[in-house]
GUBA-603596 format. One record per residue (C-alpha): residue in one letter; x, y, z; residue number from 0. Coordinates in pm, 1 decimal. Layout:
N
PT code X Y Z pos
PT A X Y Z NUM;
...
***
This chain:
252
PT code X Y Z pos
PT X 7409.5 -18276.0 -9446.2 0;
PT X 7672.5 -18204.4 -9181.9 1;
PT X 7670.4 -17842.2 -9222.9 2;
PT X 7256.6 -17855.6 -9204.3 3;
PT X 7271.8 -18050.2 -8892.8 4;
PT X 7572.0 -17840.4 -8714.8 5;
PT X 7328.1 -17566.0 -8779.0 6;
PT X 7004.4 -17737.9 -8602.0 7;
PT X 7286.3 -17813.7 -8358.7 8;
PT X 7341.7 -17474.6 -8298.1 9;
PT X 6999.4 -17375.0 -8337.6 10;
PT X 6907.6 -17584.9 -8037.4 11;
PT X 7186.8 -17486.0 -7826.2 12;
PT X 7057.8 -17093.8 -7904.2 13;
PT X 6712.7 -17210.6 -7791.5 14;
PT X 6780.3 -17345.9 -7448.3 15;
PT X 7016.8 -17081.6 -7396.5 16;
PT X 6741.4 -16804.8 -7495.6 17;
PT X 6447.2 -17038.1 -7239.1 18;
PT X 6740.5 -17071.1 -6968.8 19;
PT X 6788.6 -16680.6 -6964.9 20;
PT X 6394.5 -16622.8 -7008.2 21;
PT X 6358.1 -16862.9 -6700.0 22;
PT X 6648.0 -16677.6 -6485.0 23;
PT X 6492.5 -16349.1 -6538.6 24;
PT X 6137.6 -16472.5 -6466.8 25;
PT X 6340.6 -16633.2 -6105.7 26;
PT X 6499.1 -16282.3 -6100.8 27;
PT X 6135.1 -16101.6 -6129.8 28;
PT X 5986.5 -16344.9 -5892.9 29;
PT X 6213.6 -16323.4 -5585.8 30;
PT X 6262.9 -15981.2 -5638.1 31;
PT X 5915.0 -15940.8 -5562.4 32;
PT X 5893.7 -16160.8 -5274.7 33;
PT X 6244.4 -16015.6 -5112.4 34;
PT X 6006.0 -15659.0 -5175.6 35;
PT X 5750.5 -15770.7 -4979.0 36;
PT X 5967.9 -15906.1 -4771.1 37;
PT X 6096.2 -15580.8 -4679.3 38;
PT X 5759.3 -15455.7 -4675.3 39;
PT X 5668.8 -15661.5 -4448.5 40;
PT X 5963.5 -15624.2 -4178.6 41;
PT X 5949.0 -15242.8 -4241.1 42;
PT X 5546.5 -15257.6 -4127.1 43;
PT X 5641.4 -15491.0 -3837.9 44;
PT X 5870.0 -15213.6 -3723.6 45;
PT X 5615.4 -14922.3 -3682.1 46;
PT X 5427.1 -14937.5 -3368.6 47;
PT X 5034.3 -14811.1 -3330.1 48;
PT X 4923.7 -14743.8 -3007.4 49;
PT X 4643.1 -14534.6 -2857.2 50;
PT X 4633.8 -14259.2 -2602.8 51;
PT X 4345.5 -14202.3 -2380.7 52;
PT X 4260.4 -13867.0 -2126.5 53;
PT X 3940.0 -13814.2 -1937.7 54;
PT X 3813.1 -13473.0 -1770.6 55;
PT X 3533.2 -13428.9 -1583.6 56;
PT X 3385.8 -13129.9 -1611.7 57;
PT X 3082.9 -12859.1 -1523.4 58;
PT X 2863.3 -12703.9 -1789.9 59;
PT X 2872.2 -12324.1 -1813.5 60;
PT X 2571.3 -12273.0 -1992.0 61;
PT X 2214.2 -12311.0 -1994.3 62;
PT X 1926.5 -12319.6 -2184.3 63;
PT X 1539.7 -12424.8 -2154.1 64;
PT X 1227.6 -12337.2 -2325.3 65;
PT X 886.2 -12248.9 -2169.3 66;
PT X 570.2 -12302.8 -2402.8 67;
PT X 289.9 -12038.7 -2301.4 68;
PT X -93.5 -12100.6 -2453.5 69;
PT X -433.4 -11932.0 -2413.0 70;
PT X -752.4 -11992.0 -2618.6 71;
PT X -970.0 -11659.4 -2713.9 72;
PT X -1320.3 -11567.0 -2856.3 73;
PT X -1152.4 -11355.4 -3098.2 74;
PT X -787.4 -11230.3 -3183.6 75;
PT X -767.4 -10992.6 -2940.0 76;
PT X -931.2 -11197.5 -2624.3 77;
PT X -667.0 -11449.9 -2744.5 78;
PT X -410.4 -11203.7 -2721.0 79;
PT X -468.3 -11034.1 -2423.1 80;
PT X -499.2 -11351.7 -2243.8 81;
PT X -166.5 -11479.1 -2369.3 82;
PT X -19.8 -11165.6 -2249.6 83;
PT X -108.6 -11213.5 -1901.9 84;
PT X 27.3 -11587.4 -1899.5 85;
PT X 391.6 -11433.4 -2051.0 86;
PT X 370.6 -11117.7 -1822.5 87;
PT X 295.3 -11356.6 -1547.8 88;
PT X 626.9 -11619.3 -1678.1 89;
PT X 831.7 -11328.4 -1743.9 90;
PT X 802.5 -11188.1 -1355.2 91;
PT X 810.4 -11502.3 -1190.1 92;
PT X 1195.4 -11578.2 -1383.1 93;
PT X 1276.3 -11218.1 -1307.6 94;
PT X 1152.9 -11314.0 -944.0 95;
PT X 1352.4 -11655.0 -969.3 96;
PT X 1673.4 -11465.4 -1015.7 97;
PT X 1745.6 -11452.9 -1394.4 98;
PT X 1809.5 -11148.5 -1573.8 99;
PT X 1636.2 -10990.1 -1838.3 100;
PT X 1887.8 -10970.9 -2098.9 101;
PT X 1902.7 -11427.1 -2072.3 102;
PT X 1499.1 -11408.0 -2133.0 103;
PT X 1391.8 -11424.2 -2540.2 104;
PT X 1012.5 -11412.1 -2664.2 105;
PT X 945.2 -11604.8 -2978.9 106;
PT X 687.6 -11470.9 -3197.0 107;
PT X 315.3 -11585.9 -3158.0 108;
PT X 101.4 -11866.3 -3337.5 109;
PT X -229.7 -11892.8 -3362.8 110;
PT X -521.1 -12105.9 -3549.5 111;
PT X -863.4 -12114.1 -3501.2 112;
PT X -1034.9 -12407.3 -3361.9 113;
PT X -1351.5 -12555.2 -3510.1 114;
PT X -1625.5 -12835.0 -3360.8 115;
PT X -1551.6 -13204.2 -3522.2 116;
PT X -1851.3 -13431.7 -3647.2 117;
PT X -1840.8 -13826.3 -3553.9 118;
PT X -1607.9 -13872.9 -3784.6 119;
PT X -1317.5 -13637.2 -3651.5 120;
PT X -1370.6 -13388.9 -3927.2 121;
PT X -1371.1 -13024.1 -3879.3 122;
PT X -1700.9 -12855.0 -3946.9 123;
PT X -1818.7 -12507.8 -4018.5 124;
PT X -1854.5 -12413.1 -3601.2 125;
PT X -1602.8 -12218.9 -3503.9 126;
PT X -1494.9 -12260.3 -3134.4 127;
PT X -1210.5 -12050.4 -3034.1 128;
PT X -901.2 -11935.6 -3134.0 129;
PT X -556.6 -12056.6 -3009.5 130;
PT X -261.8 -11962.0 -2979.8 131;
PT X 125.5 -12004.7 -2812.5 132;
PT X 471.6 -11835.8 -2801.7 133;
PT X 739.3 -11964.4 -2665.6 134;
PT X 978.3 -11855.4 -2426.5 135;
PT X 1347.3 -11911.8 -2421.8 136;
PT X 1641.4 -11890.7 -2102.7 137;
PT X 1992.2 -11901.0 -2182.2 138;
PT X 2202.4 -11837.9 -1884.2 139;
PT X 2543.3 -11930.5 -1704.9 140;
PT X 2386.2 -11944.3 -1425.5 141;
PT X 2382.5 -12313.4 -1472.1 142;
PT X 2322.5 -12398.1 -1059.5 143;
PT X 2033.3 -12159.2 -1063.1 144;
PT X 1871.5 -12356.9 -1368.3 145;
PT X 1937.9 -12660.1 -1152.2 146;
PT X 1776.3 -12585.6 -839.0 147;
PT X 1492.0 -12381.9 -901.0 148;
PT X 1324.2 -12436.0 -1315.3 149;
PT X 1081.3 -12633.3 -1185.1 150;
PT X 890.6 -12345.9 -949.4 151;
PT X 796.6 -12246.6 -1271.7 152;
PT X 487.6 -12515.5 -1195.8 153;
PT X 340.8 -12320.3 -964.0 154;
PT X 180.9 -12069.3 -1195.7 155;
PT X -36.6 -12360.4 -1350.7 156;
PT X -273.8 -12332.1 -1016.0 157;
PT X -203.4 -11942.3 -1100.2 158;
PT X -407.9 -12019.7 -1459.3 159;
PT X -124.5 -12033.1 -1669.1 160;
PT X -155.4 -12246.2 -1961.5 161;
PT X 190.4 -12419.2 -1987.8 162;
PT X 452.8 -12658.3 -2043.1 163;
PT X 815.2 -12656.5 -1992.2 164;
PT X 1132.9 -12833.7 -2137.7 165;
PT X 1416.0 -13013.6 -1996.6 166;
PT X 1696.1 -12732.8 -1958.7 167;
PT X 1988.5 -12794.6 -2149.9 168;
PT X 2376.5 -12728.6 -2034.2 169;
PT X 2686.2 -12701.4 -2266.0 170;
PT X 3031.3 -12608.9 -2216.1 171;
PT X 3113.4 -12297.9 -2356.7 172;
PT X 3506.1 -12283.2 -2379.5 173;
PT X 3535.1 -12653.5 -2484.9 174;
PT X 3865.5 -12582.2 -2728.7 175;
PT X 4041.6 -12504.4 -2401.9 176;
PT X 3970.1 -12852.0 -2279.2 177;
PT X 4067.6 -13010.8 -2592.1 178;
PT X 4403.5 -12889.4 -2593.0 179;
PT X 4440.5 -12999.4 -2269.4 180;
PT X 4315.9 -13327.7 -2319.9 181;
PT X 4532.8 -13414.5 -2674.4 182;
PT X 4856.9 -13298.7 -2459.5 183;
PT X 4765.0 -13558.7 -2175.8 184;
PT X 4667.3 -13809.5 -2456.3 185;
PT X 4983.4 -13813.4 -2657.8 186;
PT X 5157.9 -13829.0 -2316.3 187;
PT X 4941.4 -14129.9 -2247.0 188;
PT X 4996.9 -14275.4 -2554.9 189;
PT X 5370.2 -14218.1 -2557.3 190;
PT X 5382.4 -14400.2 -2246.5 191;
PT X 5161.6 -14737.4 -2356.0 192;
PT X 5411.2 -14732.2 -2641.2 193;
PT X 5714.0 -14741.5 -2444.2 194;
PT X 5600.9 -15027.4 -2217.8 195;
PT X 5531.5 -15246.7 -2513.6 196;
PT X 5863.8 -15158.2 -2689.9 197;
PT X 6088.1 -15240.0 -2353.6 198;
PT X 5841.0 -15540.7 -2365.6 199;
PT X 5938.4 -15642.7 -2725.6 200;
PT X 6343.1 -15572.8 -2686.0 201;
PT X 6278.2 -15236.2 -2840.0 202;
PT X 6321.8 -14875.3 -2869.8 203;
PT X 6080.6 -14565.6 -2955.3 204;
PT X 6205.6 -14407.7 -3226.6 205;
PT X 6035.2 -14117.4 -3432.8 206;
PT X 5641.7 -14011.1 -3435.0 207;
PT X 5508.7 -14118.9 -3753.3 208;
PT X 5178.1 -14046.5 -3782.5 209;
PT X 4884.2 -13873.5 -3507.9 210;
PT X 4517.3 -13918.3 -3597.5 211;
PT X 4304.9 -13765.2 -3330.0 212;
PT X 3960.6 -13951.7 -3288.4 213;
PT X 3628.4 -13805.5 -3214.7 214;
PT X 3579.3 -13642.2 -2876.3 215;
PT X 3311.3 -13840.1 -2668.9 216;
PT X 3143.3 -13536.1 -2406.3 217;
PT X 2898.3 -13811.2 -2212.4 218;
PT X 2745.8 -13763.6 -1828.5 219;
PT X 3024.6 -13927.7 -1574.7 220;
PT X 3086.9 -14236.9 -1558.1 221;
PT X 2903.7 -14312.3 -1920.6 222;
PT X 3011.3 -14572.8 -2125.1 223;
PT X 2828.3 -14437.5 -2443.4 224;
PT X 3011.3 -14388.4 -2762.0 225;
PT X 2903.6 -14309.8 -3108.1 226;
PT X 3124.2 -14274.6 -3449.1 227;
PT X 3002.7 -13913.4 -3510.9 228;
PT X 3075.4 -13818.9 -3131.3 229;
PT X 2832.8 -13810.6 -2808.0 230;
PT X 2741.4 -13459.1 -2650.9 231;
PT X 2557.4 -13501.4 -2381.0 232;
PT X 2325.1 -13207.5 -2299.2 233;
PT X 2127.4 -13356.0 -2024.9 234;
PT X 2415.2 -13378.9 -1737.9 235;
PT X 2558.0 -13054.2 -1558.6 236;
PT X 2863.3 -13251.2 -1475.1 237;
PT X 3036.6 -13425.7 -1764.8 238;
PT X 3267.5 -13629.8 -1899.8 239;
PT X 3558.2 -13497.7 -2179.2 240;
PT X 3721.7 -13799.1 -2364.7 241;
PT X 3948.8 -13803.7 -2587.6 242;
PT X 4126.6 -14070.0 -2799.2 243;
PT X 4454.8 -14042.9 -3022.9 244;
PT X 4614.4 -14329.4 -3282.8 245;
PT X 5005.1 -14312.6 -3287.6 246;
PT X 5233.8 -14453.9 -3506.5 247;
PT X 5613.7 -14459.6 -3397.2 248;
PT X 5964.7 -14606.7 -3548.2 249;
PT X 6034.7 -14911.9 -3347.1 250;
PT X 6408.7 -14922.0 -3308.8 251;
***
């Protein structure tokens, strides 16, 4: 009986021994993984994220508009002719305007015949006329000239000339050599935002980490618009280059 219960004796000491080292290594586990995090955590509090900002404004070296000629006809060729006289008559007054020839592009020509509706809108067997357009397009750098003087193209409606004309257009041609110029003055920007809040906070740039640029934002001056996919604003002659970088630096 002695020898059976020295045995449960031992038995039991064996157990807790076994649960005690089960329950150290579970502490071990645990804290480990919270003194992890806990490094984690102090490491991610020691990067600093700031954002850089530069703004140009700029002019638009290009232009563009389009000019919609029409003309009605008994036939093809009345249609035709007529339609050439309204472009002929376009066509001289640009020339006349001051742009060149080479900036001028004809579109090819559409046409449908035209037939009398009943009283219920519904096109019947009388045929009308025929009709048909082109357009006409302008791309130029002579952006000021686009400006100042598109709009004389009215005057040819008292002339007879069956037309309409667009809102002209203006890009910027050489827009990488902006961006350059605009990420160098961002990062500078954002260099210095970064160094203010480190001084602030007892501490010390250290390395770049990380540089994301963000989506340039081309808007008309003075525009607060913004969109995820970027704004280009085609509308303005004058505009607005923006340009926003993320960086991450060592905080020492």
């Amino acid at each position: 009986m002695k020898e059976i219960d020295l045995m449960k004796e031992k038995g039991f000491k064996y157990g807790v021994q076994i649960t005690a080292t089960i329950i150290i290594a579970a502490a071990v586990i645990i804290s480990s993984g919270m003194l992890s995090k806990f490094f984690i955590k102090i490491r991610k509090e020691k990067n600093l994220s700031v954002k850089g900002y530069a703004e140009q404004i700029v002019n638009s070296d290009v232009a563009k508009f389009y000019i919609n000629v029409r003309a009605r006809g008994a036939n093809l060729e009345d249609m035709y002719a007529r339609l050439q006289l309204s472009k002929d008559k376009i066509i001289a007054k640009l020339l006349h305007m001051g742009f060149k020839e080479e900036e001028i592009t004809l579109g090819s020509i559409c046409h449908e015949s035209v037939y009398k509706k009943n009283d219920k809108g519904i096109d019947t067997n009388e045929f009308l006329y025929l009709s048909g357009n082109r357009s006409i397009e302008v791309v130029t750098k002579q952006v000021e000239l686009v400006s100042a003087k598109y709009r004389q193209l009215d005057v040819l409606l008292s002339d007879g000339v069956d037309m309409s004309t667009g809102t002209p257009e203006y890009f910027i041609s050489n827009l990488d050599r902006y961006k350059l110029v605009l990420l160098k003055k961002a990062t500078a920007n954002g260099l210095e935002r970064a160094k203010v809040l480190a001084e602030n906070s007892n501490g010390q740039i250290g390395r770049l980490l990380e540089a994301r640029q963000g989506i340039i934002q081309i808007t008309s001056p003075y525009s607060t618009e913004t969109s995820y996919g970027g704004v280009y604003d085609t509308e303005s002659l004058e505009k607005s280059i923006k340009v926003v970088v993320t960086l991450e630096y060592l905080l020492e």
